[in-house]
C-alpha positions in Angstrom: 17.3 19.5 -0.5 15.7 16.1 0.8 18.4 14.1 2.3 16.8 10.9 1.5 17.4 11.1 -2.1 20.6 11.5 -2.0 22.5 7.9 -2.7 24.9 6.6 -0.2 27.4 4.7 -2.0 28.0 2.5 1.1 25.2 1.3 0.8 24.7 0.0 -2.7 28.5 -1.2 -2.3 27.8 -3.2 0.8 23.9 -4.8 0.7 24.3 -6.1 4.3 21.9 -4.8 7.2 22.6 -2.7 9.3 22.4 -1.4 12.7 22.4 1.8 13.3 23.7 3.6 16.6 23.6 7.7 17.1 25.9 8.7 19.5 24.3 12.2 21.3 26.9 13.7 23.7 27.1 16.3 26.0 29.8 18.9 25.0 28.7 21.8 27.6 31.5 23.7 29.7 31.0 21.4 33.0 32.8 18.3 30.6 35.6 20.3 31.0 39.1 18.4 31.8 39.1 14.9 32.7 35.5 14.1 31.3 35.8 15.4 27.8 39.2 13.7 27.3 38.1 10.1 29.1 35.3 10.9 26.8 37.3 11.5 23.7 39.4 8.1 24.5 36.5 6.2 25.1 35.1 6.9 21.1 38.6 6.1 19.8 38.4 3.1 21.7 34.7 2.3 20.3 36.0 3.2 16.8 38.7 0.1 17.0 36.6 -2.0 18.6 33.9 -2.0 15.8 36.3 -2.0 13.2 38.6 -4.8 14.8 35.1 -7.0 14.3 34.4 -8.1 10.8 31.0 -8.3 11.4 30.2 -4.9 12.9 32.4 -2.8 10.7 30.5 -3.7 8.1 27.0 -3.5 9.9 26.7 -0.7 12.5 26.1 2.5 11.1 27.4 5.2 13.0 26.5 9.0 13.6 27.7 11.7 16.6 25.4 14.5 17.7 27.5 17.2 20.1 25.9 19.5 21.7 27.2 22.5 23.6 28.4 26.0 23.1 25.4 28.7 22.6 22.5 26.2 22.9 24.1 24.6 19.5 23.3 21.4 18.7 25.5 19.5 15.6 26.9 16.8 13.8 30.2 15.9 13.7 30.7 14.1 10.6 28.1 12.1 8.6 26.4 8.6 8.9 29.3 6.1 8.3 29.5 2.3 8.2 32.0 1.6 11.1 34.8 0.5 8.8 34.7 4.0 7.9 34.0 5.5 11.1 36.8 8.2 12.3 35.7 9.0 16.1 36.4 13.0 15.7 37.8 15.3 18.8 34.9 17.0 21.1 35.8 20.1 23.1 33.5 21.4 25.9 32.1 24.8 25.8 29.1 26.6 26.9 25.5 25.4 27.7 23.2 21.8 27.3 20.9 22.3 24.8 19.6 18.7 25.4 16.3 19.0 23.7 17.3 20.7 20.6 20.0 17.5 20.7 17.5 14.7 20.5 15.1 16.1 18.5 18.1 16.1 15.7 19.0 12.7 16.3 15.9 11.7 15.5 15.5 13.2 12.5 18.9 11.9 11.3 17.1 8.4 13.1 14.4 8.6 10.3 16.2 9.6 7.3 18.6 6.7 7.5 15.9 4.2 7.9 14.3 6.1 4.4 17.8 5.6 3.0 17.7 2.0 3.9 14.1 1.4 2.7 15.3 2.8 -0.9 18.7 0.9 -1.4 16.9 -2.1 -0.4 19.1 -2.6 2.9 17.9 -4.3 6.1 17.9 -3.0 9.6 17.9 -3.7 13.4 16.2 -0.8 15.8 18.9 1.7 16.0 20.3 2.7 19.4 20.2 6.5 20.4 22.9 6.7 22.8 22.4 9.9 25.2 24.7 11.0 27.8 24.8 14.1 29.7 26.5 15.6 33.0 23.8 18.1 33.6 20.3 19.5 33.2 19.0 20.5 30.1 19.6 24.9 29.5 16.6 24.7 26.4 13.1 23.6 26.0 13.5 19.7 25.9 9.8 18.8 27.4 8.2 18.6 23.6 11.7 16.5 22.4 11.5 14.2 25.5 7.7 13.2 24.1 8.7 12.3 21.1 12.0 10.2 22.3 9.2 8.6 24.4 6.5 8.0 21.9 9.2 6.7 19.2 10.8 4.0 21.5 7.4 3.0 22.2 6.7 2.4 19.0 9.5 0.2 18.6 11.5 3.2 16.2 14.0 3.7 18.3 15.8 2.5 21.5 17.1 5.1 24.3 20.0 5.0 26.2 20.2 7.7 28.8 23.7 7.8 30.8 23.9 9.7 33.6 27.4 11.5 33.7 29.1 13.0 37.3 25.9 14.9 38.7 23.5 14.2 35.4 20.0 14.3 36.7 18.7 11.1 36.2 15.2 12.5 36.9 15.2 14.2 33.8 17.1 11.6 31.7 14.5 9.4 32.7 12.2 11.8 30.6 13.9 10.7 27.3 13.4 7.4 27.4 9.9 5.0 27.6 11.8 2.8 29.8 11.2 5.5 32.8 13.9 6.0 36.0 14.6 1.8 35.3 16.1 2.7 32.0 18.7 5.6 33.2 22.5 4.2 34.2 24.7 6.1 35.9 28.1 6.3 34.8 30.7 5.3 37.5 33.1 7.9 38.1 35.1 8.4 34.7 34.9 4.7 33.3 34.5 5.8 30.0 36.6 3.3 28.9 34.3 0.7 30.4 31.4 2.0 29.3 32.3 2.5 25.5 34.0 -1.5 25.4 30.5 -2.7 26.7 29.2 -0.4 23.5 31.1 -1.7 21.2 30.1 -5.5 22.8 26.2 -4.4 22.5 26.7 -3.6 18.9 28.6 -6.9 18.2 26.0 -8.2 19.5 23.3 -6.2 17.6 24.8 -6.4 14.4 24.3 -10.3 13.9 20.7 -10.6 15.3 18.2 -10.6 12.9 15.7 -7.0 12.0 13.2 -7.8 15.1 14.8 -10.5 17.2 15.5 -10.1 20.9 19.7 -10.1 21.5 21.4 -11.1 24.6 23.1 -7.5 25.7 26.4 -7.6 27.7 25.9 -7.1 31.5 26.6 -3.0 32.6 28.4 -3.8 35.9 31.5 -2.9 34.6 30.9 1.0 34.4 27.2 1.6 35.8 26.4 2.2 39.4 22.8 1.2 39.0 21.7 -2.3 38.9 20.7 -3.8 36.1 
């Protein structure tokens, strides 16, 4: 069935544009413990911070990608308008299939913007939000391209976050922006990192489809200079 034909009822009941933010997170065995649970807090925390803004819960468009267990890579839940956003539960298990991860995301990436085009809704870039603790167990080379090529081509930006010992070598692979656009999460500031999230999208959400926004600084969770 083609998923862009299906209506979205969100979005003929609310016209306004919309920015849209996939969420891709590592859900392998080594988040085991105190990651996957400061993890788990921080998209509860980004779930009342959108909605606590009248703005953004009615513009950002959210979607999760987990990936984990036997080189599985999922959704967990469908694209939602923030108001309606529940942030679900992620458990670790098993392996990074980091490739197989992204090249879902952007797939999901495109058939929202086709969902947009035919309600007649406006959009910002949407964010891909990618964070991992370790290297990549599948083939990710061929996604890593095309994450490259698409934020090059303005379709798409790429935020890789470095998590624990995340190679930043290789999450440097999934973005245009090279080594200069990796952070590196500071210890477990999960917290931290998801408030200055929900800031960005604030943010986001009230700049017009093509204009530059003002993003919130990253000292409060990132060990790499901005």
């Amino acid at each position: 069935m083609n998923q862009t034909a299906i209506p979205d009822v969100a979005l003929v009941d609310n016209t306004e544009q919309r920015t849209p933010l996939v969420l891709v997170l590592d859900c392998s065995g080594s988040m085991t413990g105190a990651p996957m649970d400061q993890l788990n807090e921080g998209l509860k925390l980004l779930e009342e911070e959108l909605k606590s803004d009248v703005i953004a819960a009615k513009r950002v468009r959210v979607l999760v990608v987990r990936y984990g267990g036997f080189d599985q890579a999922e959704l967990a839940g469908d694209w939602c308008d923030a108001m309606d956003f529940t942030a679900p539960v992620l458990e670790a298990a098993g392996t990074t299939p980091t490739g197989r991860a992204i090249d879902l995301a952007l797939g999901e990436v495109e058939n929202e913007k086709q969902r947009f085009k035919a309600a007649g809704v406006a959009y910002t870039r949407p964010w891909l939000f990618l964070m991992s603790d370790g290297a990549p167990t599948d083939a990710w080379e061929a996604a890593a391209q095309r994450a490259r090529d698409a934020e090059t081509a303005n379709k798409v930006a790429i935020f890789p976050i470095a998590v624990g010992q995340g190679d930043e070598r290789i999450m440097s692979q999934f973005s245009s922006k090279g080594p200069g656009g990796v952070k590196r999460l500071q210890g477990l500031q999960f917290r931290e990192l998801f408030l200055w999230l929900s800031a960005s999208m604030q943010v986001v959400s009230q700049s017009r489809p093509g204009g530059a926004a003002q993003l919130p600084s990253t000292d409060t969770w990132s060990s790499v200079p901005t």
